[in-house]
VOGU-3710 file (C-alpha; in Angstrom, 3 decimals, decimal comma):
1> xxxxxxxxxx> 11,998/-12,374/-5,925  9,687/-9,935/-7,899  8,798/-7,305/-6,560  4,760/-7,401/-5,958  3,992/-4,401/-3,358  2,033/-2,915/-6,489  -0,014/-5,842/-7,813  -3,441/-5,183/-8,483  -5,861/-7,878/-7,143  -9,653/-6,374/-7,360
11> xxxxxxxxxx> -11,503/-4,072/-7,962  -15,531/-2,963/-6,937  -18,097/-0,893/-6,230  -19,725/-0,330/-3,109  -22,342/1,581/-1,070  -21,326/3,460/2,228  -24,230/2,639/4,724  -25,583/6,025/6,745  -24,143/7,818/3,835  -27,152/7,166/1,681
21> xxxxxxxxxx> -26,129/7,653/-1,858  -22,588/7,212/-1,360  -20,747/5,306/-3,746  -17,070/3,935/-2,739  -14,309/2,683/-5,491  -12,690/-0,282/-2,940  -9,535/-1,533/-4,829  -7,274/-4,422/-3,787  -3,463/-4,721/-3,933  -1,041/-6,841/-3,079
31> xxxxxxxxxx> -0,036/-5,001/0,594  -3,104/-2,765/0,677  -6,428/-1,485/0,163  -8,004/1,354/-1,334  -11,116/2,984/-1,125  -12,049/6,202/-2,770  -15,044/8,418/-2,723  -15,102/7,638/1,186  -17,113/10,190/3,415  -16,443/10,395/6,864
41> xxxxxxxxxx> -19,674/12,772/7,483  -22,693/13,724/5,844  -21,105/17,096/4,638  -17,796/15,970/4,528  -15,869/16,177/0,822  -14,879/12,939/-0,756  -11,787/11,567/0,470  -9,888/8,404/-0,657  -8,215/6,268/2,275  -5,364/3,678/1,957
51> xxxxxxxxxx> -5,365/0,822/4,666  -1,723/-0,637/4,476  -2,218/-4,099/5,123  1,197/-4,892/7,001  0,504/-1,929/9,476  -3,454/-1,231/9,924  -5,242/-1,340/12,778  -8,567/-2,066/11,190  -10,380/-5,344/11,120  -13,384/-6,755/9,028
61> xxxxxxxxxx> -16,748/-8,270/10,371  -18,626/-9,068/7,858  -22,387/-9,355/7,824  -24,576/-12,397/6,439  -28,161/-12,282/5,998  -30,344/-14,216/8,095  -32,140/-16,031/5,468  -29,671/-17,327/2,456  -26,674/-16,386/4,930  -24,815/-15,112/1,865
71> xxxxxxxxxx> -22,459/-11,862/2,907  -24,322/-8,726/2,473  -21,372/-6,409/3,489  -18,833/-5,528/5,858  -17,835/-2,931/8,504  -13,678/-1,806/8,989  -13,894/-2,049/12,875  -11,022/-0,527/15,278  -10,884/-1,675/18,939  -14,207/-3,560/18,220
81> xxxxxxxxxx> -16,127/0,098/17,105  -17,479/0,106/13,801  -16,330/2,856/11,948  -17,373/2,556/8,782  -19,617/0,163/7,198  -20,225/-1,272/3,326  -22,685/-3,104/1,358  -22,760/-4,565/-1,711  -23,357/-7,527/-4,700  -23,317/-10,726/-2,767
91> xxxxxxxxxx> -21,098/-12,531/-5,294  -18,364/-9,561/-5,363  -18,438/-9,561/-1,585  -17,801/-13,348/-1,736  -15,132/-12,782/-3,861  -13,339/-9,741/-2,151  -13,614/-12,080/1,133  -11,159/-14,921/-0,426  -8,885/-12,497/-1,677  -8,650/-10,160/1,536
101> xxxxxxxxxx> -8,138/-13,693/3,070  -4,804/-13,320/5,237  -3,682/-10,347/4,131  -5,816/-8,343/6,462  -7,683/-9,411/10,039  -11,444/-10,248/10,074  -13,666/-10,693/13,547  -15,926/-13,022/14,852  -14,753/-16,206/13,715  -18,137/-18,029/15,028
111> xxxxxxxxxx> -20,246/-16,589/12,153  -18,047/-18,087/9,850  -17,450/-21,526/11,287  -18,966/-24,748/13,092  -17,262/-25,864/16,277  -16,754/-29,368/15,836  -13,954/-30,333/18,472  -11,046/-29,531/20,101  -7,493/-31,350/18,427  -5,102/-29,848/21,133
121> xxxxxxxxxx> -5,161/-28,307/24,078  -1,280/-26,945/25,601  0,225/-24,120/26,915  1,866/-23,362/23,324  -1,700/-22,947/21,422  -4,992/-24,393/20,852  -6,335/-26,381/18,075  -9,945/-26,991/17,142  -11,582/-28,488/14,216  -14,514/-26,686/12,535
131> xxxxxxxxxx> -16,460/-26,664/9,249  -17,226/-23,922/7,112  -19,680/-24,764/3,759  -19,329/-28,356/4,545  -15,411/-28,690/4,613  -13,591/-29,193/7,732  -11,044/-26,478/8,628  -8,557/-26,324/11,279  -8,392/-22,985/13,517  -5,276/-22,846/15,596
141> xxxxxxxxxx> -5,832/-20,690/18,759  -2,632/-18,429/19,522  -2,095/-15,413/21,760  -2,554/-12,038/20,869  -1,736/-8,339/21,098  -2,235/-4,858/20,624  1,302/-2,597/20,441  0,557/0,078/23,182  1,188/3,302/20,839  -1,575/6,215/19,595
151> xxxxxxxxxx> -2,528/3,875/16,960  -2,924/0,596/18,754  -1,735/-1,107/15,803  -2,082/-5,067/15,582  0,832/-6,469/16,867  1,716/-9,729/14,935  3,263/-12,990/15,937  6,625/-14,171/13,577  4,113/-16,823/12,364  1,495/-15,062/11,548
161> xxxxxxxxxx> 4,655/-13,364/9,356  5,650/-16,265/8,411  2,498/-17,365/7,167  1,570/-14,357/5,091  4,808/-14,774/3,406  4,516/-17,964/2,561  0,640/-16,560/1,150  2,315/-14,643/-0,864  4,946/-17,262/-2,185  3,386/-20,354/-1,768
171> xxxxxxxxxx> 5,235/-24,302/-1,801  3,381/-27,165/-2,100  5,634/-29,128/0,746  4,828/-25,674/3,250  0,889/-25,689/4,966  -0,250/-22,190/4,423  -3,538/-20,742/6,061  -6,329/-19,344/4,534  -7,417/-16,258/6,609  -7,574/-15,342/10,640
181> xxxxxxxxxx> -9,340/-13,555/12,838  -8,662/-11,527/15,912  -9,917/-10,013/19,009  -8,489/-8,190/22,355  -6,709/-11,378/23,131  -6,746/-14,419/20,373  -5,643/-14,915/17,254  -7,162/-17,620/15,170  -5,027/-18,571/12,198  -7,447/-20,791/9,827
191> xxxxxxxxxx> -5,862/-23,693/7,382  -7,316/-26,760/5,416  -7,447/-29,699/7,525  -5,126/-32,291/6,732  -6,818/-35,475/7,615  -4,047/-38,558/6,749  -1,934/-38,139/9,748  1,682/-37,106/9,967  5,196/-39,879/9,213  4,142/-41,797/12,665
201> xxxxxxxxxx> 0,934/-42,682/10,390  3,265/-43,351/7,402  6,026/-45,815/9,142  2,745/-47,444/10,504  1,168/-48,335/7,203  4,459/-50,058/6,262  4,999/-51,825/9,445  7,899/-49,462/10,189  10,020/-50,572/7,175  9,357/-47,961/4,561
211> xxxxxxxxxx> 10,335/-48,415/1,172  13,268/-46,634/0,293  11,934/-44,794/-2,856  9,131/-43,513/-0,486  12,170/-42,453/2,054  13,468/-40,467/-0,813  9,958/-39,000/-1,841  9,505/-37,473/1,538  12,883/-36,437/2,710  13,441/-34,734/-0,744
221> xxxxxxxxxx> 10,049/-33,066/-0,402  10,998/-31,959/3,142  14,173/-30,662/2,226  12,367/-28,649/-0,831  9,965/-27,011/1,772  12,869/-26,475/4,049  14,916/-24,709/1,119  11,702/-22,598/0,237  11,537/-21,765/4,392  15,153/-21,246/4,420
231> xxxxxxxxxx> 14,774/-18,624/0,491  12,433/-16,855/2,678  14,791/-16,135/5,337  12,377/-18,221/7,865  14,111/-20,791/10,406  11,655/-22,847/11,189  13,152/-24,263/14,621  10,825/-27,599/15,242  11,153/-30,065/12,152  9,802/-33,179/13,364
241> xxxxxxxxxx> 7,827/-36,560/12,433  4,670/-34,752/14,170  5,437/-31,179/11,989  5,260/-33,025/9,317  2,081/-33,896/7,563  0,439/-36,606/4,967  -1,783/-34,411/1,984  -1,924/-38,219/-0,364  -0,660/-41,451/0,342  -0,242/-42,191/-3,359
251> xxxxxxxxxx> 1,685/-40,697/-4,551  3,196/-40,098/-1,325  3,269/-36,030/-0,571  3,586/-34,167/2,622  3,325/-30,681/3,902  5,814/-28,947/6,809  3,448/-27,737/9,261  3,307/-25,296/12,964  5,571/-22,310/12,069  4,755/-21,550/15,827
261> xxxxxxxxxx> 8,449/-21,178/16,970  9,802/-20,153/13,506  12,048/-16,594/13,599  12,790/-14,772/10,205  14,868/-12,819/8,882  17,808/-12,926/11,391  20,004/-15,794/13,628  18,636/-16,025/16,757  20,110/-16,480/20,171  16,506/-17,912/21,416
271> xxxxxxxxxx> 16,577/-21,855/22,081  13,887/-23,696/20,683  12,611/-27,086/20,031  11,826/-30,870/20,493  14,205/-33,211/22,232  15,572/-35,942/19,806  15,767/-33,670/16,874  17,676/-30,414/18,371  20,649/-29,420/17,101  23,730/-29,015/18,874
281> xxxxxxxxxx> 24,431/-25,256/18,914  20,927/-25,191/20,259  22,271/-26,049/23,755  26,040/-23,597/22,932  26,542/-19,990/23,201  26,166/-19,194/19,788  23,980/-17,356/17,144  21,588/-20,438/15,157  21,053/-20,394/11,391  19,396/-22,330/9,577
291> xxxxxxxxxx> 21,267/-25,382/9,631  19,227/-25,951/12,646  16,730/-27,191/10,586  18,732/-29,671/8,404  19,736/-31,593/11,202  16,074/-32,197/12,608  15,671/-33,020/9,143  18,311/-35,415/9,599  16,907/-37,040/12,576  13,359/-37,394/10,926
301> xxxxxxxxxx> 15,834/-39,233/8,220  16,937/-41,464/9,857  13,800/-42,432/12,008  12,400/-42,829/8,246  15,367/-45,845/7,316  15,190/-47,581/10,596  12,586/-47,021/12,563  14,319/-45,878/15,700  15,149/-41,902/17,001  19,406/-40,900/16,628
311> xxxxxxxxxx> 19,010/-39,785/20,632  16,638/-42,209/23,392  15,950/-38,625/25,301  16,682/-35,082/25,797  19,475/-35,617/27,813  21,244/-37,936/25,160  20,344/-35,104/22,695  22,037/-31,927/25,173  25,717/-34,207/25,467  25,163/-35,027/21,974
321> xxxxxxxxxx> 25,147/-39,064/22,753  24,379/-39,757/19,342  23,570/-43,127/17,981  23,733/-44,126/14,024  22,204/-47,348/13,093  24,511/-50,160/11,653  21,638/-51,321/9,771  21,490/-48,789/6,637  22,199/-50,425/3,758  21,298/-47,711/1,455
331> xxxxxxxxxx> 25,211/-46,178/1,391  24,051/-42,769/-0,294  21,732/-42,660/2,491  24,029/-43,511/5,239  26,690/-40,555/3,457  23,917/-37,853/3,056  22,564/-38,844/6,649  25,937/-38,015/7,806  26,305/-34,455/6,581  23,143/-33,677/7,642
341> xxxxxxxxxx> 24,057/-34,474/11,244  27,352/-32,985/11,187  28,046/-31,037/14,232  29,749/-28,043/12,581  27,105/-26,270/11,291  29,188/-24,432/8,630  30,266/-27,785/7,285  26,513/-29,194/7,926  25,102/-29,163/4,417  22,814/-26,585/3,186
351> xxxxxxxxxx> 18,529/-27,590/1,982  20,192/-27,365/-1,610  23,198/-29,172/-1,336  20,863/-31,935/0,156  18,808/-32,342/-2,431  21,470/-32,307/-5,136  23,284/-35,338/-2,947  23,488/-38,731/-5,244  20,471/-40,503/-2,757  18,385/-38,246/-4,943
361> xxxxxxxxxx> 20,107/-37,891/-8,017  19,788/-41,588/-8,649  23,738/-42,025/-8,526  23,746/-45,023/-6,648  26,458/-46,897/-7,704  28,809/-43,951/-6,681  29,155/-43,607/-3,040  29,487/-39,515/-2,202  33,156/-37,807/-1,141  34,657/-34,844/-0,906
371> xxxxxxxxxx> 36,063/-34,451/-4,409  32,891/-36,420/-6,000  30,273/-33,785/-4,118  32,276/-30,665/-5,549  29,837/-30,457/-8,443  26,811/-30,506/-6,001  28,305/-28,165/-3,086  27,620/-24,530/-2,773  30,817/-23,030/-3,294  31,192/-21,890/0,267
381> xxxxxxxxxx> 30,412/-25,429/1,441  33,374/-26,599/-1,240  35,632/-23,724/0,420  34,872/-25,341/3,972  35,654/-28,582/2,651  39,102/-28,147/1,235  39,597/-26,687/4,760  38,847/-29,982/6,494  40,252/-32,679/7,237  37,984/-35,766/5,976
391> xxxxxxxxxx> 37,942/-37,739/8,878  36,103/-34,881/11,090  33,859/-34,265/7,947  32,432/-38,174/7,987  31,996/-38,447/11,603  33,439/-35,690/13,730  35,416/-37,733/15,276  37,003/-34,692/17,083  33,189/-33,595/18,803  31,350/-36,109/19,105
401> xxxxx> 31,782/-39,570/18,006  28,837/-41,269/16,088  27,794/-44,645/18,303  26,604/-47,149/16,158  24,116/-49,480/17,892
//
């Protein structure tokens, strides 16, 4: 991917409050801001600051005026103590709001937005609906820290990571957010409000026999956001019929949603996720990758053709008591449902050699195999193929049988 560290954003001119007559240059990049002509004093000389956006410790508030309510600056606050403070044109302040939009921290989230009502209430996180400007937003509630060093730098979560990556390469089948806000012990990460409901609302429209061209809509958008996810070096650990989210009905699109147990950049010995649609070196000794992710994807699959979950309960899903349905008719589907519940995850197939499967490609009259899916395979996937025998590859027969019902 390009390299953007550099990219300039904005650019504007401001006035330094208490330093009458002070005029500041602030300039946005991609991973930081700049502001020059800065005066720390009265007598003080010019100086020019840089506020790396990854590693500051500062936070905005901005302030509205009372009558129109349009923003009439904005203070860079650190541990809640204003240290220094801006104003400017109301329209450029508008602007450098939606731009500074999560890539840096902003306070008090209650002059911004409308408490409407709370969505969900756990142990995980909190989720409220508000409105800002007459559009609903959701503002998911998640705990927070300070690192305990001299600079009491802002300790972020692995989704808030997440989600400024996925800012700053952005998929249509991923939910991004649009800004948070922090203080000593919250963080409140704000996205759009998707209001159709997630697949439970789908296989209820259709009487819980969905079309099969909508089946292949939505699995091959999920496996697009899941290969974006997976480019980005982000597992994201809990793929599941309520993760996943209706944006339009027709034509049929959906977003992956909650990166709240996601890890990047590294396996990961941590166990995470729902019961029904783990995957079975969740519950083993062993590093997770990836893979993890295509065979929840798998599960949501095949919930999608029939209507009915691969385990009954958690305890089906730890001894891996799985159960296919007999019903598929759809033999592409049936074939590509099978690799993506394979339980070797180095012969599981990859986001990308999902989507290039026949189910998608249209090729129905030619039934997937090992020497057919050469031209679709990664070629380490073909290398663990001509390893394998093609018995364990169709139903791992030597791990754990498949139990049709």
């Amino acid at each position: 991917m390009k390299n953007c560290s550099q990219s300039f954003l904005f650019t504007t001119k401001l006035s330094q409050i208490i330093r009458n007559g002070c005029t500041v240059t602030l300039t946005v990049y991609q991973d930081k801001l700049s502001l020059s002509g800065l005066k720390k004093s009265s007598r003080s000389e010019k100086i020019e600051k840089e506020i790396n956006f990854q590693t500051t410790h500062y936070v905005l508030n901005w302030e509205y005026s009372n009558h129109s309510k349009a923003i009439e600056g904005f203070s860079l606050c650190k541990q809640n103590t204003r240290k220094y403070t801006f104003g400017g044109s109301s329209d450029q302040l508008s602007q450098l709001k939606n731009i500074l939009g999560g890539l840096i921290a902003f306070q008090n989230w209650e002059k911004d937005f409308k408490y409407v009502k709370h969505i969900r209430n756990n142990q995980k996180c909190q989720i409220i609906l508000a409105k800002h400007e007459n559009q609903y937003q959701v503002l998911k509630i998640i705990d927070f820290e300070y690192v305990n060093n001299p600079y009491n730098t802002i300790q972020t979560t692995e989704e808030l990571q997440a989600l400024k990556l996925i800012q700053k390469y952005p998929h249509s089948n991923v939910h991004g957010f649009n800004s948070y806000y922090i203080d000593e012990m919250k963080c409140y990460l704000v996205m759009d409000y998707l209001p159709y409901g997630t697949l439970y609302d789908l296989q209820k429209m259709y009487n819980y026999k969905i079309p099969i061209e909508i089946i292949q809509d939505v699995m091959q958008q999920l496996l697009e956001g899941l290969n974006h996810l997976h480019q980005l070096k982000i597992i994201h650990r809990d793929i599941k019929y309520d993760n996943i989210m209706i944006t339009s009905f027709n034509p049929i699109q959906i977003k992956i949603i909650d990166l709240g147990l996601c890890v990047i950049n590294q396996p990961s010995n941590s166990r995470a996720g729902t019961g029904g649609y783990i995957a079975p070196e969740i519950f083993l000794s062993t590093k997770i990758t990836d893979k993890i992710d295509i065979f929840s994807a798998g599960a949501v699959f095949h919930k999608l053709l029939v209507g009915k979950p691969i385990y009954e309960d958690l305890g089906q899903n730890q001894i891996g008591n799985i159960r296919i349905s007999s019903h598929i008719q759809n033999k592409n589907a049936l074939d590509l449902l099978h690799q993506m519940l394979n339980f070797d995850p180095k012969l599981r197939y990859s986001a990308q050699d999902c989507i290039a499967h026949p189910f998608f490609t249209d090729e129905s009259d030619s039934l997937s195999s090992k020497t057919q899916l050469y031209q679709y395979l990664s070629p380490k996937q073909v290398k663990l193929q001509v390893q394998t025998p093609a018995t364990d590859f169709i139903s791992n027969q030597n791990i754990f049988p498949f139990k049709l019902n």
